[in-house]
PDB file of N, CA, C and O in Angstrom:
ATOM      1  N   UNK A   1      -4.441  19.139  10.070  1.00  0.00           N
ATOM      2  CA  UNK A   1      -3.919  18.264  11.084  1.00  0.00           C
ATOM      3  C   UNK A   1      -3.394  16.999  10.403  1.00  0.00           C
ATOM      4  O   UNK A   1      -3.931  16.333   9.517  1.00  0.00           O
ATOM      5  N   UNK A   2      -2.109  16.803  11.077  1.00  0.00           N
ATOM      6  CA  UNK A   2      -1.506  15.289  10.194  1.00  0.00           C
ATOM      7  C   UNK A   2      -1.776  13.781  11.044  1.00  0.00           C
ATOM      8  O   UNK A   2      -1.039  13.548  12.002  1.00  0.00           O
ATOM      9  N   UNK A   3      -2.439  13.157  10.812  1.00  0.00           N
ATOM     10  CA  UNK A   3      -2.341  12.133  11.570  1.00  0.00           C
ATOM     11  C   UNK A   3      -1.718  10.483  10.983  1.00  0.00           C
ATOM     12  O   UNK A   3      -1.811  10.058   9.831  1.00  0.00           O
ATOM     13  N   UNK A   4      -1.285  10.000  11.802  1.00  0.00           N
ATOM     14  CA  UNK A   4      -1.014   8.609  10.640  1.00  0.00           C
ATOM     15  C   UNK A   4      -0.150   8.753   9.630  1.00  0.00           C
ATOM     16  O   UNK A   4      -0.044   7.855   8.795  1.00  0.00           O
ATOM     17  N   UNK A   5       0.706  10.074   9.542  1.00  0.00           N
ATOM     18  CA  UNK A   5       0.961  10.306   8.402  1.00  0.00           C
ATOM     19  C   UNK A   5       0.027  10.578   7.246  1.00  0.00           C
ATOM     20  O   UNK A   5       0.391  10.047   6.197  1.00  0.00           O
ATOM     21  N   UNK A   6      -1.240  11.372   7.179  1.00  0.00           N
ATOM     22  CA  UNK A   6      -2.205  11.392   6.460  1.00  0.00           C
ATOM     23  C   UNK A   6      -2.567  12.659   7.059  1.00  0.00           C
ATOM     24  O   UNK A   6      -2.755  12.798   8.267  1.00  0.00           O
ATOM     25  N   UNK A   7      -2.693  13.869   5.926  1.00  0.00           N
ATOM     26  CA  UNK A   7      -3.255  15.647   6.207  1.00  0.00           C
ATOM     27  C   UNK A   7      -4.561  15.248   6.434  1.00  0.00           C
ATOM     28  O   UNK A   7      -4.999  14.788   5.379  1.00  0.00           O
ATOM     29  N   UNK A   8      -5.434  15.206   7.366  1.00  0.00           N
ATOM     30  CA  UNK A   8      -6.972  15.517   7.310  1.00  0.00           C
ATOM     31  C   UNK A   8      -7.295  16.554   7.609  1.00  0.00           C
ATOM     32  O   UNK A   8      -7.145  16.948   8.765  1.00  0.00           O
ATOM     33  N   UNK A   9      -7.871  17.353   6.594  1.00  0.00           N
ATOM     34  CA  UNK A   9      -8.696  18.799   5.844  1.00  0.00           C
ATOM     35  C   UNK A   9     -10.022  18.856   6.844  1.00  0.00           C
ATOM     36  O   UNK A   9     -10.500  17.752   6.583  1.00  0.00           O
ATOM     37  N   UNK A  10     -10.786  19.359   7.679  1.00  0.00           N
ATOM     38  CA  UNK A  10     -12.084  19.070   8.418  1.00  0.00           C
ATOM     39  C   UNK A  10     -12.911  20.225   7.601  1.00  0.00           C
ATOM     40  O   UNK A  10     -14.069  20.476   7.268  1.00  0.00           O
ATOM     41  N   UNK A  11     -12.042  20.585   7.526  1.00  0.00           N
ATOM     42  CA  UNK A  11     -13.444  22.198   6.685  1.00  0.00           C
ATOM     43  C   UNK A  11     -13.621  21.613   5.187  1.00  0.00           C
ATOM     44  O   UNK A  11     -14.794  21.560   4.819  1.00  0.00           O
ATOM     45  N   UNK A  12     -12.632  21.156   4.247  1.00  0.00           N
ATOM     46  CA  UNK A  12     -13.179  20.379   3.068  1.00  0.00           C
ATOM     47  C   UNK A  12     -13.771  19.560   3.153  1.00  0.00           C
ATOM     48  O   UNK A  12     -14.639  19.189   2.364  1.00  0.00           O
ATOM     49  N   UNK A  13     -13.394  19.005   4.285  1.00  0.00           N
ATOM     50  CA  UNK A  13     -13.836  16.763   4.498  1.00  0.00           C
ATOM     51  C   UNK A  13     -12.938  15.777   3.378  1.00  0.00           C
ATOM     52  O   UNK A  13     -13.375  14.904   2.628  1.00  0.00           O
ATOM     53  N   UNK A  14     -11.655  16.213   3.546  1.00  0.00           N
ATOM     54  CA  UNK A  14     -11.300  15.677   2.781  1.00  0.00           C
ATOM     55  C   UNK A  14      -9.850  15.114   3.410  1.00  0.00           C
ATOM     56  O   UNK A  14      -9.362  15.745   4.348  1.00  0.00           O
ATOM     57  N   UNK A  15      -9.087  13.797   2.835  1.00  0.00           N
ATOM     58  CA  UNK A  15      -7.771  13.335   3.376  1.00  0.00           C
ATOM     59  C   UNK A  15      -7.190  13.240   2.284  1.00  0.00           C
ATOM     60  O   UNK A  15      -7.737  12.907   1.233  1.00  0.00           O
ATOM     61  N   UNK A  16      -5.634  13.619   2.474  1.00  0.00           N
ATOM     62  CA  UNK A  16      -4.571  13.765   1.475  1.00  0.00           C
ATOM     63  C   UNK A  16      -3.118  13.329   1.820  1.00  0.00           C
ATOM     64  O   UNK A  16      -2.753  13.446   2.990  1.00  0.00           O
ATOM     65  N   UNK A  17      -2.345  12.882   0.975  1.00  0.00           N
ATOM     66  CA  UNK A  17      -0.965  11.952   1.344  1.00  0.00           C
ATOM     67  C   UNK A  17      -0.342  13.477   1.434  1.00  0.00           C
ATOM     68  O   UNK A  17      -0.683  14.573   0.990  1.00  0.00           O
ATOM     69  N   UNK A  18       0.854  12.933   2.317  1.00  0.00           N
ATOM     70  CA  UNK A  18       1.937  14.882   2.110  1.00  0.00           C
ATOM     71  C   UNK A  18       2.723  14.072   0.863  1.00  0.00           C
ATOM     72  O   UNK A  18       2.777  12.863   0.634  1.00  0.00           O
ATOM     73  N   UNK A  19       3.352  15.290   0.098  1.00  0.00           N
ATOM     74  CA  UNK A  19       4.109  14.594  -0.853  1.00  0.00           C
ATOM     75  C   UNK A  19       5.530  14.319  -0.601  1.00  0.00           C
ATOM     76  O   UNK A  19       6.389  14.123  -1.461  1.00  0.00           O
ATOM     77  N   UNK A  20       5.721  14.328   1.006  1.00  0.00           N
ATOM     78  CA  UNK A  20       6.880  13.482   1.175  1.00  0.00           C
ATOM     79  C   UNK A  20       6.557  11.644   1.005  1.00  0.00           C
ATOM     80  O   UNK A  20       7.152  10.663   0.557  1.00  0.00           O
ATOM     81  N   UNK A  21       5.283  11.945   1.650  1.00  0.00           N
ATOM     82  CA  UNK A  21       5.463  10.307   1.529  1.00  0.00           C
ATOM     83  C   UNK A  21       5.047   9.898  -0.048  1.00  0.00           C
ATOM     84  O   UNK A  21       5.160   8.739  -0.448  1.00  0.00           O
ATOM     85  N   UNK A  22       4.467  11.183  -1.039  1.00  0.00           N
ATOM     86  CA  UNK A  22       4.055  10.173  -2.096  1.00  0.00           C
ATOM     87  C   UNK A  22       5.543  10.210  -2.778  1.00  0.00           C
ATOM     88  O   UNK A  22       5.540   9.377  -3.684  1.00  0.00           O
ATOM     89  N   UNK A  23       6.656  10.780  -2.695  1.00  0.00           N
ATOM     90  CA  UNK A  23       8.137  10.688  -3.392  1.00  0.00           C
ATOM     91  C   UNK A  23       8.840   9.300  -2.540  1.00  0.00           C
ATOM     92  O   UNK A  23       9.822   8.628  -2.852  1.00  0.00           O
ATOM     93  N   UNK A  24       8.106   9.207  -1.601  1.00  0.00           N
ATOM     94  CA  UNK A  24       8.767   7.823  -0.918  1.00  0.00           C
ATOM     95  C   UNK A  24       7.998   6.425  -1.362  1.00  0.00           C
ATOM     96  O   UNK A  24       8.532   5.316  -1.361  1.00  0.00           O
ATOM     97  N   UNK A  25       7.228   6.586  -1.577  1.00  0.00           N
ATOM     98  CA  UNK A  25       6.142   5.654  -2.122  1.00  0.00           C
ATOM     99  C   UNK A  25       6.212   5.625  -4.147  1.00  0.00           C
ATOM    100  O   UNK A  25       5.777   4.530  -4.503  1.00  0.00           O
ATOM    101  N   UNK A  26       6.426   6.083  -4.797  1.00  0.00           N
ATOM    102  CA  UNK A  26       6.359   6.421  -5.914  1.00  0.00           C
ATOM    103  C   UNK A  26       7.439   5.142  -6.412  1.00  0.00           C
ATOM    104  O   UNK A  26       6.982   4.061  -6.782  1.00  0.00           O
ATOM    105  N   UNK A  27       8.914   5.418  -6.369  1.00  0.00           N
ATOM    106  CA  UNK A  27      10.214   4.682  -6.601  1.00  0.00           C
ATOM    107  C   UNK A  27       9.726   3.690  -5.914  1.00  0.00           C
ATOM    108  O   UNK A  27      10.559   2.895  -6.350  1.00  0.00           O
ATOM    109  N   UNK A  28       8.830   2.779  -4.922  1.00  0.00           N
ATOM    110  CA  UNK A  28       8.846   1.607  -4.569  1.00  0.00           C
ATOM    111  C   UNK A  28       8.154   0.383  -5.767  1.00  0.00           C
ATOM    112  O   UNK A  28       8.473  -0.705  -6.245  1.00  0.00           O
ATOM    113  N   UNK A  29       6.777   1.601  -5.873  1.00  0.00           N
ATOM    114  CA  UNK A  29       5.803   0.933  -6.663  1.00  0.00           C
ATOM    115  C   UNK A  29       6.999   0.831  -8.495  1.00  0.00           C
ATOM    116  O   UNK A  29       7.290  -0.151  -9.178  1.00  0.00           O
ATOM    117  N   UNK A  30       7.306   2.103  -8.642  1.00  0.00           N
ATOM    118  CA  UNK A  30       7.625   1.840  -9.862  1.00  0.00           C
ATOM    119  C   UNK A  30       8.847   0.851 -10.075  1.00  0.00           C
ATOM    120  O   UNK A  30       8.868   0.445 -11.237  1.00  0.00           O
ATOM    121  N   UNK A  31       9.516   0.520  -9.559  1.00  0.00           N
ATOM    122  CA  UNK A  31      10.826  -0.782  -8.997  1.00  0.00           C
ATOM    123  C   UNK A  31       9.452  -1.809  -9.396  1.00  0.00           C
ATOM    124  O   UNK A  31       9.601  -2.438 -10.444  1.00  0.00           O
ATOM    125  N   UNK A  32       8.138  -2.027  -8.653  1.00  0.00           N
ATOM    126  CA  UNK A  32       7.954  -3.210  -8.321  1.00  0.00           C
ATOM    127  C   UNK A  32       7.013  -3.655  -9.699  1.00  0.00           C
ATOM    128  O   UNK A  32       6.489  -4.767  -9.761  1.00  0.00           O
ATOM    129  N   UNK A  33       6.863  -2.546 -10.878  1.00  0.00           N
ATOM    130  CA  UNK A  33       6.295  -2.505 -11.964  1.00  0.00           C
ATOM    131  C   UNK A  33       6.994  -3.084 -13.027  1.00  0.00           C
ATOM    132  O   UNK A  33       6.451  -3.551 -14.029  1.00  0.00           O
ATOM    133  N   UNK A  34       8.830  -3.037 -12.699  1.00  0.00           N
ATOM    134  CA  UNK A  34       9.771  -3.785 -13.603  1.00  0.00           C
ATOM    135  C   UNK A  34       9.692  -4.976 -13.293  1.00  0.00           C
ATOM    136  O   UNK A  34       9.487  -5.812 -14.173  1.00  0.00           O
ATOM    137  N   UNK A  35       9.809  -5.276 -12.202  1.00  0.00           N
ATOM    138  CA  UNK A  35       9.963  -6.928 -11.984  1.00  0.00           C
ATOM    139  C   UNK A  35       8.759  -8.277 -12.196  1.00  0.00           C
ATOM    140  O   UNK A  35       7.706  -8.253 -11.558  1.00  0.00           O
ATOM    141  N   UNK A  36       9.046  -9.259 -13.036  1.00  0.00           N
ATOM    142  CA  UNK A  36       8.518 -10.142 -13.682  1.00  0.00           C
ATOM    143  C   UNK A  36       8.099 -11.105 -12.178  1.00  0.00           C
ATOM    144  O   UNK A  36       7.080 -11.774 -12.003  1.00  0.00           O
ATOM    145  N   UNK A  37       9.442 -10.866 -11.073  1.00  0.00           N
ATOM    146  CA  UNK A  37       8.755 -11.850  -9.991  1.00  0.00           C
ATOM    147  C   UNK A  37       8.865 -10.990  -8.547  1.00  0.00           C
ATOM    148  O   UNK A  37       9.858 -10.362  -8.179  1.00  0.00           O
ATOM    149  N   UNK A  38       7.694 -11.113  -7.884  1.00  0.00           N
ATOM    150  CA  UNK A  38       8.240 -10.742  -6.419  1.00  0.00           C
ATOM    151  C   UNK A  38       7.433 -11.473  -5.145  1.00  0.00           C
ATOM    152  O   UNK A  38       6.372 -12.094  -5.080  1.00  0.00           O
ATOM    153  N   UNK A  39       8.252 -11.170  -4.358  1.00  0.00           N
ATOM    154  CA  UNK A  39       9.095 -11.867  -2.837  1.00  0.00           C
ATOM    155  C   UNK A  39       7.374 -12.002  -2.485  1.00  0.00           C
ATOM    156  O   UNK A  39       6.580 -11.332  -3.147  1.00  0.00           O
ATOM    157  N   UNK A  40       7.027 -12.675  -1.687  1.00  0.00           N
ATOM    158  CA  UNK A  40       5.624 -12.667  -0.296  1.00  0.00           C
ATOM    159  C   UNK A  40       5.723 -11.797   0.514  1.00  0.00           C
ATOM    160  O   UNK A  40       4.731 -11.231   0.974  1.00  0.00           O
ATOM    161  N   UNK A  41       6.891 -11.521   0.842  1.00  0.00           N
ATOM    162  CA  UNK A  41       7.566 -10.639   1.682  1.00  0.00           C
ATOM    163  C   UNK A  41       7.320  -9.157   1.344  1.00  0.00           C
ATOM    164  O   UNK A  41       6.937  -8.363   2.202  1.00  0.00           O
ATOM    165  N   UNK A  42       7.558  -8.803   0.038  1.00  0.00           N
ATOM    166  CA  UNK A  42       8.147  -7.863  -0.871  1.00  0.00           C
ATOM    167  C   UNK A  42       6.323  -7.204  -1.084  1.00  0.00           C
ATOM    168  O   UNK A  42       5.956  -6.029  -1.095  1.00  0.00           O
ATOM    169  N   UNK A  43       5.468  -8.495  -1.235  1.00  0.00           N
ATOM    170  CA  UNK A  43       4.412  -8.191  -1.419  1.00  0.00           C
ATOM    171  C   UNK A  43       3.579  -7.590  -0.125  1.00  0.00           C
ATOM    172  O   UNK A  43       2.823  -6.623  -0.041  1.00  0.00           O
ATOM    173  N   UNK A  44       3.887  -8.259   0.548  1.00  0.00           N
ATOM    174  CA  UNK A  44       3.474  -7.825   2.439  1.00  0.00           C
ATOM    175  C   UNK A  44       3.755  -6.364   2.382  1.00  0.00           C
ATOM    176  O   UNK A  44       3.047  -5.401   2.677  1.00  0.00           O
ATOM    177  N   UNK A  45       4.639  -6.425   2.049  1.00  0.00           N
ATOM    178  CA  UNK A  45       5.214  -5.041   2.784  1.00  0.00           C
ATOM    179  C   UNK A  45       4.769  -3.854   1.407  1.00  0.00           C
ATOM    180  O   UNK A  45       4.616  -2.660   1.666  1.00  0.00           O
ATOM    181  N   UNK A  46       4.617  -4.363   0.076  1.00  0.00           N
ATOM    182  CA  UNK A  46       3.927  -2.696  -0.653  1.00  0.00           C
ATOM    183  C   UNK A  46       2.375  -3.007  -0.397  1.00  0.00           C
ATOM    184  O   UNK A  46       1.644  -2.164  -0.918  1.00  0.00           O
ATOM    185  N   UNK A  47       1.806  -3.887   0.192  1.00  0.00           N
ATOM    186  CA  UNK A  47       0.522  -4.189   0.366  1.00  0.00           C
ATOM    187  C   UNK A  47      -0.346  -2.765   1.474  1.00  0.00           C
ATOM    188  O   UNK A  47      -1.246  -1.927   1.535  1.00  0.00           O
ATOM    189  N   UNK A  48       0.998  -3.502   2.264  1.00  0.00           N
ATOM    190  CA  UNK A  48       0.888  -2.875   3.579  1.00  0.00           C
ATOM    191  C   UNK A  48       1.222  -1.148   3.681  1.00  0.00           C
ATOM    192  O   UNK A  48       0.846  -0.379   4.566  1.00  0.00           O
ATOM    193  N   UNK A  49       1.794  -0.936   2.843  1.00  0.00           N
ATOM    194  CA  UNK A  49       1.772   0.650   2.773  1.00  0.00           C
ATOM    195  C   UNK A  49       0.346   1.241   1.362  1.00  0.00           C
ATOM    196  O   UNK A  49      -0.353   2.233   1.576  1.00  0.00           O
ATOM    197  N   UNK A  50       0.252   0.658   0.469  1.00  0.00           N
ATOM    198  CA  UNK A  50      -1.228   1.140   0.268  1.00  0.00           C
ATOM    199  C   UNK A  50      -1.941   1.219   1.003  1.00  0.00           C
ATOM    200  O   UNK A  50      -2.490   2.281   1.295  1.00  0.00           O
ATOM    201  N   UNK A  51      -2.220  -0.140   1.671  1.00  0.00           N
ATOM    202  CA  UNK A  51      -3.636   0.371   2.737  1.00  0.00           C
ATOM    203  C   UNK A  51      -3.486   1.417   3.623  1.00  0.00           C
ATOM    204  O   UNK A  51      -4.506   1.843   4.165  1.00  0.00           O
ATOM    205  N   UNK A  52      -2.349   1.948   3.894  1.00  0.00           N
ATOM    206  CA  UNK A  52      -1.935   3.209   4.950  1.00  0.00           C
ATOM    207  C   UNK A  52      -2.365   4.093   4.237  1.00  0.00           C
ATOM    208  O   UNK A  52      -2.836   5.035   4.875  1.00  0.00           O
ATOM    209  N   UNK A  53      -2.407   4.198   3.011  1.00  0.00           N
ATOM    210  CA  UNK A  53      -3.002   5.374   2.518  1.00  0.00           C
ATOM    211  C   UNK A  53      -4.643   5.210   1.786  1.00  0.00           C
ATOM    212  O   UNK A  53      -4.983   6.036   0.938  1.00  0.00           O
ATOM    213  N   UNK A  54      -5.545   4.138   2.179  1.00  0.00           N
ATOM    214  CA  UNK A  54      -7.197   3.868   1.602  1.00  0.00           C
ATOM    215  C   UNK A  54      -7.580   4.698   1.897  1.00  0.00           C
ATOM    216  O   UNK A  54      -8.342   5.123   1.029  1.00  0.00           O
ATOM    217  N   UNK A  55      -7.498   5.664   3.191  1.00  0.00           N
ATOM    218  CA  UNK A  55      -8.642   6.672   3.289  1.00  0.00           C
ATOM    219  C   UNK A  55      -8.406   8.074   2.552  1.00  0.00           C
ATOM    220  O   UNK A  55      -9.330   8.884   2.474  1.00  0.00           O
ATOM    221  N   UNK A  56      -6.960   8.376   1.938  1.00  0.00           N
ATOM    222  CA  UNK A  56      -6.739   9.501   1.312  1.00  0.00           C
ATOM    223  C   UNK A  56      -7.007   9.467  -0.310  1.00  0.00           C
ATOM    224  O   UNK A  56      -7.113  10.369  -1.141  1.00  0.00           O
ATOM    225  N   UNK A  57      -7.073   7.986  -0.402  1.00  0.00           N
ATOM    226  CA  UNK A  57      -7.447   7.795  -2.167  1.00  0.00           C
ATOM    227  C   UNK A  57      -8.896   7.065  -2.517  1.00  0.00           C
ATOM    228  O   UNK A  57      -9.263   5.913  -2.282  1.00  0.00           O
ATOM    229  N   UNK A  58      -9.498   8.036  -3.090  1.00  0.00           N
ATOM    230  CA  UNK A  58     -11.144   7.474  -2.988  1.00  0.00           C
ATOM    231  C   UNK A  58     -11.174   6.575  -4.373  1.00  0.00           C
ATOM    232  O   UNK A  58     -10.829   6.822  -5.529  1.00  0.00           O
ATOM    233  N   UNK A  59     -11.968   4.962  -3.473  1.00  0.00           N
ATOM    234  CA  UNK A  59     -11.747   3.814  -4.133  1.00  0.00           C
ATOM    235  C   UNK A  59     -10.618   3.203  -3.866  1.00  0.00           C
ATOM    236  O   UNK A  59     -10.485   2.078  -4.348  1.00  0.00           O
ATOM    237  N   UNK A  60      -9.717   3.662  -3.192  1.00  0.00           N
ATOM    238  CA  UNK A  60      -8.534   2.910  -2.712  1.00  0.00           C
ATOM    239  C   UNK A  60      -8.381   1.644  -2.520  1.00  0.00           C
ATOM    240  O   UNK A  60      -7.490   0.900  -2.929  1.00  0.00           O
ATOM    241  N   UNK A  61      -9.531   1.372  -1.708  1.00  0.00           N
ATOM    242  CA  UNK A  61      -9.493   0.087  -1.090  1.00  0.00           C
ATOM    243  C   UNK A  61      -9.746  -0.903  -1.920  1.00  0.00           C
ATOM    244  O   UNK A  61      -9.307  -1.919  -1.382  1.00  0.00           O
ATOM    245  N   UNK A  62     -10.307  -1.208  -3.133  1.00  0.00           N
ATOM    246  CA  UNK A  62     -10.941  -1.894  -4.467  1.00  0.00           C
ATOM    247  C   UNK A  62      -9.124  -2.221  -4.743  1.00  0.00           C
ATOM    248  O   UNK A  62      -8.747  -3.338  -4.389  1.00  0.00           O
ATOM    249  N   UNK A  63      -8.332  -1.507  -5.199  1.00  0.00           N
ATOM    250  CA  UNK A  63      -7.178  -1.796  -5.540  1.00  0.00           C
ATOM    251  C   UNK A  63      -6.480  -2.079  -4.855  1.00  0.00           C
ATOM    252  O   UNK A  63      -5.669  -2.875  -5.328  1.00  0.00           O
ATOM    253  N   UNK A  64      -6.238  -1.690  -3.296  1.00  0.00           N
ATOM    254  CA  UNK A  64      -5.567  -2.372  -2.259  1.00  0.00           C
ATOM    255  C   UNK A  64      -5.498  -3.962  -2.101  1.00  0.00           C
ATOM    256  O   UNK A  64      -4.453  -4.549  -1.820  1.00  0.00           O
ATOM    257  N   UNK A  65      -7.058  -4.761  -2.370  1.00  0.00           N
ATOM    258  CA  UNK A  65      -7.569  -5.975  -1.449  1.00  0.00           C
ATOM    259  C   UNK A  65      -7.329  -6.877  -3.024  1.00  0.00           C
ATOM    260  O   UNK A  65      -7.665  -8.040  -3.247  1.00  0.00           O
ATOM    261  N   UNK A  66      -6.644  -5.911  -3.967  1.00  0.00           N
ATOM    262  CA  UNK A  66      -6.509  -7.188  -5.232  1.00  0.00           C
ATOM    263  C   UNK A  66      -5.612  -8.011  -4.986  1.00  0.00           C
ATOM    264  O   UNK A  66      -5.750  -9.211  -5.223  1.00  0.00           O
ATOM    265  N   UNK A  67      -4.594  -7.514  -4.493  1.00  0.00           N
ATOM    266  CA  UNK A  67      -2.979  -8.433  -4.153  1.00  0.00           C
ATOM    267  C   UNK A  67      -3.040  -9.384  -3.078  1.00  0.00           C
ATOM    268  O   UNK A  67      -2.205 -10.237  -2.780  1.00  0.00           O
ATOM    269  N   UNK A  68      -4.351  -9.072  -2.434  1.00  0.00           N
ATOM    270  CA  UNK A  68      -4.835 -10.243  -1.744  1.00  0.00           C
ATOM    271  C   UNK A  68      -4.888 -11.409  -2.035  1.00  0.00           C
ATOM    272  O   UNK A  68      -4.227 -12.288  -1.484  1.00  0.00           O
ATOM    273  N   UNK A  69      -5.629 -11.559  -2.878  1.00  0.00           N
ATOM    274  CA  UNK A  69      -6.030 -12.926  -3.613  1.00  0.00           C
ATOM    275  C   UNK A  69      -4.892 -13.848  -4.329  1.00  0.00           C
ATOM    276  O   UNK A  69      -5.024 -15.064  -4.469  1.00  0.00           O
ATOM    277  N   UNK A  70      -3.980 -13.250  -4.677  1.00  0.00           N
ATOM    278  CA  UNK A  70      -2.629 -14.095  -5.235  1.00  0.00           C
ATOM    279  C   UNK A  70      -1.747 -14.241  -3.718  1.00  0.00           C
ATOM    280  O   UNK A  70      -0.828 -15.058  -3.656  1.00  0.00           O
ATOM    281  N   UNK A  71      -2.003 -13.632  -2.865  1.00  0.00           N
ATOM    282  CA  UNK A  71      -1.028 -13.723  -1.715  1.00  0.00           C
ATOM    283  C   UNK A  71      -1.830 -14.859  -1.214  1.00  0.00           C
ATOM    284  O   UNK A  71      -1.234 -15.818  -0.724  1.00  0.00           O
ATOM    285  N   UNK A  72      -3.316 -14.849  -1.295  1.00  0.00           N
ATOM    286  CA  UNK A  72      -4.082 -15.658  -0.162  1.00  0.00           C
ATOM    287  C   UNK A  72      -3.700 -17.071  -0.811  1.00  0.00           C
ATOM    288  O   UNK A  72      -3.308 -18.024  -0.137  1.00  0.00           O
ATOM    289  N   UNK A  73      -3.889 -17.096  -2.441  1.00  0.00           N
ATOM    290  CA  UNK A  73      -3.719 -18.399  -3.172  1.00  0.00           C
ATOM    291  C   UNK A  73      -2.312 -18.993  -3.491  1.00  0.00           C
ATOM    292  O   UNK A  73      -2.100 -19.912  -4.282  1.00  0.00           O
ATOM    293  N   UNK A  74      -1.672 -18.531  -2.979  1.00  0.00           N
ATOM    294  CA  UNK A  74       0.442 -18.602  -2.974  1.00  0.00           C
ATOM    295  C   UNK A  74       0.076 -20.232  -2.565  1.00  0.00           C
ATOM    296  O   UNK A  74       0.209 -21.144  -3.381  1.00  0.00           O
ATOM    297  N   UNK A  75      -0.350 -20.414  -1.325  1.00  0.00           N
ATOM    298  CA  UNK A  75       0.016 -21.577  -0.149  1.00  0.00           C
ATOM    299  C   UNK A  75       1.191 -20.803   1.050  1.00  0.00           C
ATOM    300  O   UNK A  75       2.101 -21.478   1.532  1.00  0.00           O
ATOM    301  N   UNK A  76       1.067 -19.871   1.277  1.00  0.00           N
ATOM    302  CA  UNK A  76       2.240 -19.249   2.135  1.00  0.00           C
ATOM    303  C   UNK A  76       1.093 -18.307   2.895  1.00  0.00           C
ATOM    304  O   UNK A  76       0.389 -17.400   2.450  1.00  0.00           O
ATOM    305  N   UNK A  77       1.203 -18.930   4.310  1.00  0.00           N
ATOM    306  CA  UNK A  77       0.540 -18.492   4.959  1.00  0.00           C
ATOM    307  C   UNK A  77       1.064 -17.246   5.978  1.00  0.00           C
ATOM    308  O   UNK A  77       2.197 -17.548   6.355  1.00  0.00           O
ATOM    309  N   UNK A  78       0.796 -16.428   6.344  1.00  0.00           N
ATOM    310  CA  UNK A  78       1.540 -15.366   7.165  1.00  0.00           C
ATOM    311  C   UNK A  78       2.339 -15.591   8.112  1.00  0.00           C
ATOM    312  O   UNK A  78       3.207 -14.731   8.265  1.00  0.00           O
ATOM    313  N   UNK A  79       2.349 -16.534   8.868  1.00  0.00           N
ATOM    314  CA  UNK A  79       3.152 -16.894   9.451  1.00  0.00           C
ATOM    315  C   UNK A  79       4.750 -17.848   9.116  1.00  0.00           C
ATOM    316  O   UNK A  79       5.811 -18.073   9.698  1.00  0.00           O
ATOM    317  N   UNK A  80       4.251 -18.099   8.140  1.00  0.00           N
ATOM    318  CA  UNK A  80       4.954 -18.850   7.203  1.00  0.00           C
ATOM    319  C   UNK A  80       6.435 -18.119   7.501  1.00  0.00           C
ATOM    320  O   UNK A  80       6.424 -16.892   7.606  1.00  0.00           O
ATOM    321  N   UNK A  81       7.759 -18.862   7.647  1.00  0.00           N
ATOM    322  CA  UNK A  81       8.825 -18.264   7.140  1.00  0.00           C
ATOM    323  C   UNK A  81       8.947 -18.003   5.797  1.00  0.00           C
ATOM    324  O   UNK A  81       8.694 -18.644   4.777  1.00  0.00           O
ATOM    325  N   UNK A  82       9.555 -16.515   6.121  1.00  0.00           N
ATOM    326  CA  UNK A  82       9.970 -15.935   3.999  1.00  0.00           C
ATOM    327  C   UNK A  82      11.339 -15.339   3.859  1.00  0.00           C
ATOM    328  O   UNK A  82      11.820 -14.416   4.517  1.00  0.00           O
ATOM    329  N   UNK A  83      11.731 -15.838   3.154  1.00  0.00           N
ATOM    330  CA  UNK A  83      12.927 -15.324   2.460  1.00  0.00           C
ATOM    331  C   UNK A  83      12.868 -14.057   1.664  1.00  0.00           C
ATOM    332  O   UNK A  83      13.875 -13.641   1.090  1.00  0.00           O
TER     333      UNK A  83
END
């Protein structure tokens, strides 16, 4: 069964990305591995698609909530206008 965009397995107990979304996800992260600077914005938004996938990657969440802490310590608060 797919939910969320996320296969959940009930007879393994297990959750898995389809690999459409990991070929859609793949080219974002690796773009965002070249660049020396990026956006609040830029960060919001690959933030925000890891955590869509914490429950299919065990330990996920440990690496998700790191980009936190430089977003939280910016001074740019969410509401904040961003360019």
């Amino acid at each position: 069964m797919t939910y969320l965009g996320i296969e959940c397995d009930s007879l393994r107990g297990r959750f898995t990305v389809p690999e459409e979304r990991v070929a859609k996800y793949l080219p974002l992260l690796e773009e965002t591995k070249t660049k020396n600077v990026i956006s609040y914005s830029d960060m919001e938004q690959l933030v925000g698609k890891l955590v869509s996938l914490e429950c299919a990657v065990p330990a996920g969440m440990w690496y998700v909530r790191e980009p936190y802490s430089p977003m939280r310590n910016s001074g740019v608060s969410p509401d904040s206008k961003k360019m």
